[in-house]
N, C-alpha and C positions, 0 to 999 in steps of 0.2 A: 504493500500500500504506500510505503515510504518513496518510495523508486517510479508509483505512478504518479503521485502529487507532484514530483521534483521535476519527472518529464512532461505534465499539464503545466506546471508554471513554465518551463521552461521553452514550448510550446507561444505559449497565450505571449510571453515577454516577447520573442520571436516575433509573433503578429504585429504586435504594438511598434515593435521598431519599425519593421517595413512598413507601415501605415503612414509612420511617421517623416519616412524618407522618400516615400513617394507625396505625400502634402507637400513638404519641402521644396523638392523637382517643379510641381505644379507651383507652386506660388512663385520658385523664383523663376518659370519660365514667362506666367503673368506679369512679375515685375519690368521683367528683362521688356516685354513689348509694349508695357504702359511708358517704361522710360525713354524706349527709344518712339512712341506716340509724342511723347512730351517734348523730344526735341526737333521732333519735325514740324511742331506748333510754333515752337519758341522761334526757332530762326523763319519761319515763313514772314512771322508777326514781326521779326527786325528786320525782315531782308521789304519786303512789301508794304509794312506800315500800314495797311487796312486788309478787311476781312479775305480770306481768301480759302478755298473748299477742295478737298482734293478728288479725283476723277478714280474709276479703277484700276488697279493693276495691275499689267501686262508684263506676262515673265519673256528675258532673255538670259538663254546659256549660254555662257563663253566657252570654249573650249582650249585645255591648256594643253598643247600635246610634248608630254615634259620628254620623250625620246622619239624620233622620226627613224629609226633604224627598226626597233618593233613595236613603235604607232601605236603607243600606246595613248590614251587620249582622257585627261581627268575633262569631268564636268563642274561647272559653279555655276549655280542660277542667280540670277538679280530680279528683282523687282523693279519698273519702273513705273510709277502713277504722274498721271495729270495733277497740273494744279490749276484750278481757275481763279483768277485774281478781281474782285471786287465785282461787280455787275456784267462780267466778260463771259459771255458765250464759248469764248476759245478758249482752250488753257494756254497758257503763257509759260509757265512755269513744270518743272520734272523730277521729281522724286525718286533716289535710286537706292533701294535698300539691299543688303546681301540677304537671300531670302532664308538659309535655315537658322540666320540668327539675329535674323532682324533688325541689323546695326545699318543706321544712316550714313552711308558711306559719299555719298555724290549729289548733286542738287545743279541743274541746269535753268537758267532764266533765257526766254528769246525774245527780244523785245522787237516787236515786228515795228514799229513805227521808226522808233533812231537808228532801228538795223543793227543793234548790238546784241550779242552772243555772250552772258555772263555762266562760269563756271566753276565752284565750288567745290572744292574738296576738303570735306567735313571735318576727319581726322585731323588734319595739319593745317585747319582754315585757309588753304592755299586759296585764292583767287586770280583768273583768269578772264581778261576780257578780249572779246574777238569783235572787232569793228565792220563796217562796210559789208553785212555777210548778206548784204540780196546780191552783190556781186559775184557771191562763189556761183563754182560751175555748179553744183547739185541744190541752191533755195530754192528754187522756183517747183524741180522735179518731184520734189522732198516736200511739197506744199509747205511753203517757208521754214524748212525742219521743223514741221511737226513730226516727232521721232516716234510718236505710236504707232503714225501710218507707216513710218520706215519701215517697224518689225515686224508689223501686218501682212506687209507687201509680199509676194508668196516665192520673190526671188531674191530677200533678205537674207545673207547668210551669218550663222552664228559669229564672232568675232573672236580670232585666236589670240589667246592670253600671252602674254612673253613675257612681261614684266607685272608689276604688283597694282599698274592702275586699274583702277576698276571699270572694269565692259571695256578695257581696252580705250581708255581715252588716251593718245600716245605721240610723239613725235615720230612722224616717219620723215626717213629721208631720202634723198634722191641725188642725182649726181651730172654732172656736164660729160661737155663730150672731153677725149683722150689728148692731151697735147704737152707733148715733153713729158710723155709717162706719168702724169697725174692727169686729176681732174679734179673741178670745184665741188663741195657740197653742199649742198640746200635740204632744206627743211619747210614742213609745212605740220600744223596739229590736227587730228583726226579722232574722232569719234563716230563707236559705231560704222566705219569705214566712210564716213564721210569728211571732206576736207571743211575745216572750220576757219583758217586761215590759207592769206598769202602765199605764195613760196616764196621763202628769200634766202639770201645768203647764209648759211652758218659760220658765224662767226667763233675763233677761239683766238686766246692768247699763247704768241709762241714762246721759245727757248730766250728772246729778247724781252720780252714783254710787252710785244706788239700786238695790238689787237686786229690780227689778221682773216682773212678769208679762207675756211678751213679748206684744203684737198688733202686726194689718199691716191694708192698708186691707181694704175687703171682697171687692176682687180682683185680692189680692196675693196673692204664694206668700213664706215666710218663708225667709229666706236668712242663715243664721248669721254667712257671713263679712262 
C-alpha cells in the first residue's frame, strides 16, 4: 500500500508539472505575439502620426540554398501585410514579420505622390530612402510597387536568401565592360527582385585613401568585405 501511494503521488506530481509547462509554453507564446502586436502599433503611430489599419497577410518563402553541389535548399516564410494609412483606400505602407516567431523584422512605406520609397529595418532601426522611384524600370508594371500584387503575380519567384537580410532586400551588383583586365562596378538595391534604386558607381576607398571607383579583374565577382 506504501509503494502505491508513493507511485499515485508520484504520478499526480508528474501531471501537475507538465500542466504547468505547457501553461507556460502557451502564455509565453501569447506574450511573444501581443509584444510583437504592440510594436507594430507603436512604430506605425510614430512613423505615420495618424490612425492607420492593417490589410491581410500574404506569406513569402525565401529560399536559402546553403550548398548548390547537393541543392540542398532551407525554407523561411515571412509574413507581409498591408497597411492602410488614415482615410486611404490603398495601402501605403508593409509589414514584414518572420512568420514562426512572429518578430517584426522589416516595414516598407511607398509614398506614391513625392515618389519616395522609405525602408526600415526594425532590429538595427537602419533606414533607407529610395527617391524618384516612378522612374525605375518595374513602378508602373508593379502597379507602383504594390508588392502584394508582386507575390500574387503567378510568375513571382520565391527570393534566394544569401545573406541575413530579410526577403532578400540586398545590394546586387553588376559590372562594365573589360578594358586593361579590369572592369568598373556598380551597384543598385533590390527587393523582392525588384530594382528600388539607380545604378551607380561603387564607390570604395583604396591602399591611398582615395575614394575611388571600385573595379575587379574581368573574372572576378566584387566582394565588399
Amino acid at each position: 500500500m506504501k509503494h502505491l501511494k508513493l507511485a499515485l503521488f508520484s504520478f499526480i506530481a508528474l501531471f501537475v508539472s507538465a500542466c504547468i509547462l505547457v501553461s507556460c509554453s502557451n502564455d509565453s507564446d501569447t506574450t511573444n505575439s501581443e509584444t510583437s502586436g504592440k510594436n507594430v502599433e507603436t512604430f506605425l503611430k510614430s512613423f505615420y502620426k495618424q490612425n492607420s489599419e492593417l490589410g491581410n497577410p500574404k506569406e513569402i518563402k525565401s529560399r536559402n540554398e546553403t550548398n548548390t553541389l547537393n541543392r540542398t535548399v532551407e525554407m523561411q516564410s515571412y509574413l507581409i501585410t498591408e497597411v492602410f494609412v488614415g482615410d486611404d483606400t490603398r495601402a501605403r505602407g508593409y509589414i514584414i514579420t518572420e512568420k514562426s516567431s512572429n518578430d517584426f523584422v522589416f516595414f516598407l512605406d511607398v509614398n506614391r505622390l513625392s515618389y519616395k520609397l522609405t525602408a526600415v529595418k526594425i532590429e538595427t532601426n537602419e533606414t533607407k530612402h529610395f527617391n524618384e522611384i516612378n522612374e525605375l524600370e518595374k513602378y508602373l508594371s508593379t502597379d507602383e510597387f504594390d508588392f502584394i500584387k508582386v507575390i500574387e503575380d503567378p510568375e513571382f519567384e520565391d527570393p534566394v536568401v544569401t545573406d541575413p537580410e530579410p526577403v532578400a532586400l540586398r545590394i546586387r551588383y553588376s559590372y562594365g565592360s573589360c578594358v586593361n583586365g579590369v572592369r568598373g562596378v556598380y551597384q543598385a538595391s533590390y527587393f523582392l527582385g525588384i530594382r528600388l534604386s539607380k545604378v551607380t558607381a561603387t564607390m570604395e576607398t583604396n591602399e591611398n585613401g582615395n575614394y575611388v571607383h571600385a573595379t575587379v579583374g574581368c573574372n572576378e565577382e566584387y566582394n565588399p568585405n
